[in-house]
VOGU-3710 file (C-alpha; in Angstrom, 3 decimals, decimal comma):
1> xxxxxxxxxx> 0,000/0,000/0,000  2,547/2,371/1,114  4,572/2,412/-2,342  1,476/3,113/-4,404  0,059/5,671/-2,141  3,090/6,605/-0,649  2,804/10,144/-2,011  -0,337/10,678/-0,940  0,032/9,570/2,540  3,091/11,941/2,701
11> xxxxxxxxxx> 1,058/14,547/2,371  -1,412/14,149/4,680  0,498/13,699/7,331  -0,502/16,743/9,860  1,969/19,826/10,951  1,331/19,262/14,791  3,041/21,544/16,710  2,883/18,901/19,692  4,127/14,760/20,137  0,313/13,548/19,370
21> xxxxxxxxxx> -0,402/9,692/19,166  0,613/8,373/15,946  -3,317/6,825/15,264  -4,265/10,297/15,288  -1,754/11,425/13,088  -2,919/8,385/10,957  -6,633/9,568/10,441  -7,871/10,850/8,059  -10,832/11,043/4,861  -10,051/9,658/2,213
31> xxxxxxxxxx> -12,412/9,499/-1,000  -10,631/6,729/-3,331  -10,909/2,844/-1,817  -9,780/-0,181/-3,039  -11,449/-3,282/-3,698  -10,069/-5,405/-0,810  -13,393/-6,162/1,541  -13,798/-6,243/5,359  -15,813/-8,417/7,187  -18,312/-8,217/9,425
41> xxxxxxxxxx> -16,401/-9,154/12,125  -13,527/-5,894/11,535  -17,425/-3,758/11,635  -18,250/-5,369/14,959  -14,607/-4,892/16,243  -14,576/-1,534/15,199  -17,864/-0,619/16,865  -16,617/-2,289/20,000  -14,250/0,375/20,490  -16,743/2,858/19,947
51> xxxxxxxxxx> -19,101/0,705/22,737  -16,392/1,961/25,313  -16,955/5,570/24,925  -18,136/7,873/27,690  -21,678/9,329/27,369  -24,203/11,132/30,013  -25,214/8,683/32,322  -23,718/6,634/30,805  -26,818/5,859/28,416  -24,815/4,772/25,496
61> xxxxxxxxxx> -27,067/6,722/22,751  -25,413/5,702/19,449  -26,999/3,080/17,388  -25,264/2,164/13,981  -26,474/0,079/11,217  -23,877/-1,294/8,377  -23,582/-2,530/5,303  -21,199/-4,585/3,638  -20,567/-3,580/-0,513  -22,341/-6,053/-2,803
71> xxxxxxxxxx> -24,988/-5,995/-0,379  -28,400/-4,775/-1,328  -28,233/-3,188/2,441  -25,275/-1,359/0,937  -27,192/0,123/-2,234  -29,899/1,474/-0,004  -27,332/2,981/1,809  -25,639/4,641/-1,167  -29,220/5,895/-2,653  -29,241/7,883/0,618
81> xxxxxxxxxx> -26,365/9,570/0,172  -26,114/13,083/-1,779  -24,888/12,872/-5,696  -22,290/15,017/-4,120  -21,005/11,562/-2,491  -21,600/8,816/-4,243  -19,662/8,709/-6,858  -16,567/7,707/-4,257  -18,740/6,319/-1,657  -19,461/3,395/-4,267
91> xxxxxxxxxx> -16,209/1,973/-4,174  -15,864/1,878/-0,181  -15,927/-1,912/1,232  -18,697/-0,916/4,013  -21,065/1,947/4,392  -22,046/2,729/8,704  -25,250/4,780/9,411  -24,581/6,457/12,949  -27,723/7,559/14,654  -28,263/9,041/18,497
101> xxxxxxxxxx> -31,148/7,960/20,471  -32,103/11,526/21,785  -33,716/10,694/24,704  -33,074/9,343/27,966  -33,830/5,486/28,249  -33,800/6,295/32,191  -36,656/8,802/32,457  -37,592/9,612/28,721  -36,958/13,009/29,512  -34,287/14,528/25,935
111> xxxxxxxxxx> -30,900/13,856/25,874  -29,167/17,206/24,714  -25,753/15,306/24,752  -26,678/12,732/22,613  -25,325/13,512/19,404  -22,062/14,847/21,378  -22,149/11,900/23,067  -22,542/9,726/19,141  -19,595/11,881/18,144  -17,165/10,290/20,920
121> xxxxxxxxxx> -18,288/7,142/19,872  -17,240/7,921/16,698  -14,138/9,034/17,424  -13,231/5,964/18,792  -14,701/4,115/15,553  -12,565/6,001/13,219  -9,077/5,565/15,501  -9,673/2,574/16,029  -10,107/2,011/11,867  -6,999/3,592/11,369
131> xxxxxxxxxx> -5,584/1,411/13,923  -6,194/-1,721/11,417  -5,617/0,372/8,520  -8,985/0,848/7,687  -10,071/4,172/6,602  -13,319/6,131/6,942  -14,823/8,941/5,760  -18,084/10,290/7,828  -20,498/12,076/5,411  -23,253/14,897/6,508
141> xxxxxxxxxx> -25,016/14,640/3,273  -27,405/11,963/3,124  -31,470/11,727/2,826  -31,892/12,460/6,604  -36,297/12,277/6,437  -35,553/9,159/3,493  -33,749/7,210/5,900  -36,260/7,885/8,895  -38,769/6,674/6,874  -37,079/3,883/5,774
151> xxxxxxxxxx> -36,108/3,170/9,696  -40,141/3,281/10,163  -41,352/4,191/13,539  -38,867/5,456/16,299  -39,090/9,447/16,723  -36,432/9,457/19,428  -33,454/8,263/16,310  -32,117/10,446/14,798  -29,811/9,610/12,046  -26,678/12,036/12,361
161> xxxxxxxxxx> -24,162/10,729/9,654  -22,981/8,074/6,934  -19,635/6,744/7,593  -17,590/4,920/4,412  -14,958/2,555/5,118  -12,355/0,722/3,480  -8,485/0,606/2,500  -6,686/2,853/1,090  -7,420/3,083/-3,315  -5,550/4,328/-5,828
171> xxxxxxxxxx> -6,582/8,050/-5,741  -6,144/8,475/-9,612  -9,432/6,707/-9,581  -11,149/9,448/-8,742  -12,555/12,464/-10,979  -12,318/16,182/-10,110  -13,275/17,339/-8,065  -12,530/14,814/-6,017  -8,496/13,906/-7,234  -7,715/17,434/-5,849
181> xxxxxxxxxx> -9,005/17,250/-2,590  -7,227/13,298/-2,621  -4,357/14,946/-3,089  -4,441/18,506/-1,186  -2,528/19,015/2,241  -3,794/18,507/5,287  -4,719/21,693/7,439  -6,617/23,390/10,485  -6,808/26,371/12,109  -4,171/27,349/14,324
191> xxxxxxxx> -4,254/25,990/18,378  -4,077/30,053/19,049  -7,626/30,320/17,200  -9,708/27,270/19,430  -8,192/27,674/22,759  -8,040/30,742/25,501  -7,214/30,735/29,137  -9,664/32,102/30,971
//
């Protein structure tokens, strides 16, 4: 993998300004995967590590639901997502829908951490992905009121995001605009611009 996409991976590796784990340094979103498959069994382990995340009260909100490619669960999937997406998304080996329960199993009173809480647990997905060399890319733009309906009844899920996953491809599959962004450097804003002391 390394020697085809060795260029690539060069330049996404982040400019930290601080010793930060190398998994971290690892992640990132790609849009070009290859044709190699993962099993159920890599899903389950990778949603394990989310399982271990913190959340309020500990009530555990997330909820995911996967598909495996040449699945039809994995074409209903990709009809969700935007035409902004699926032309990449296709070619990823498993396709995650991440939804947060958004109220409190406890006293069915709303959860306004929920989705926060879903997020950790996706954090811990995704390292844990790039752990096995697995990479994902989470997607905002899906058919949020298609796939309630398709989910049927169930008012307190709400689905939050469409994670693709997969190794590494080779990013001259891909068509602009997508090759550029494959290709582009790695940046965020500057530790000066998200943190204060107060």
């Amino acid at each position: 993998m390394h020697g085809v996409h060795s260029d690539v991976l060069e330049k996404k590796q982040p400019d930290t300004g601080f010793d930060i784990h190398p998994v971290i340094r690892k992640r990132w979103s790609p849009r070009s995967f290859s044709e190699r498959p993962i099993t159920a069994g890599q899903v389950k382990e990778l949603v394990e590590a989310a399982r271990w995340a913190p959340s309020s009260m500990n009530e555990q909100p997330w909820k995911y639901a996967y598909a495996l490619r040449g699945t039809d669960g994995f074409e209903t999937l990709l009809d969700f997502l935007s035409p902004g997406n699926q032309p990449w998304a296709k070619n990823a080996a498993a396709l995650i829908l991440m939804m947060a329960r958004t109220t409190f199993a406890s006293n069915g009173r709303p959860n306004a951490w929920a989705v926060h809480d879903l997020g950790m647990a996706n954090a811990q997905l995704v390292l844990q992905a790039a752990h096995r060399d697995i990479y994902t890319h989470l997607m905002g733009g899906f058919d949020k009121e298609g796939v309630m309906q398709f989910l049927g009844p169930g008012e307190d899920i709400e689905p939050v995001c469409i994670a693709a996953l997969g190794y590494l491809g080779d990013p001259d599959q891909l068509e602009e605009p997508y090759l550029s962004r494959e290709r582009a450097k790695r940046i965020r804003k500057p530790i000066d611009e998200i943190l204060v002391a107060i």
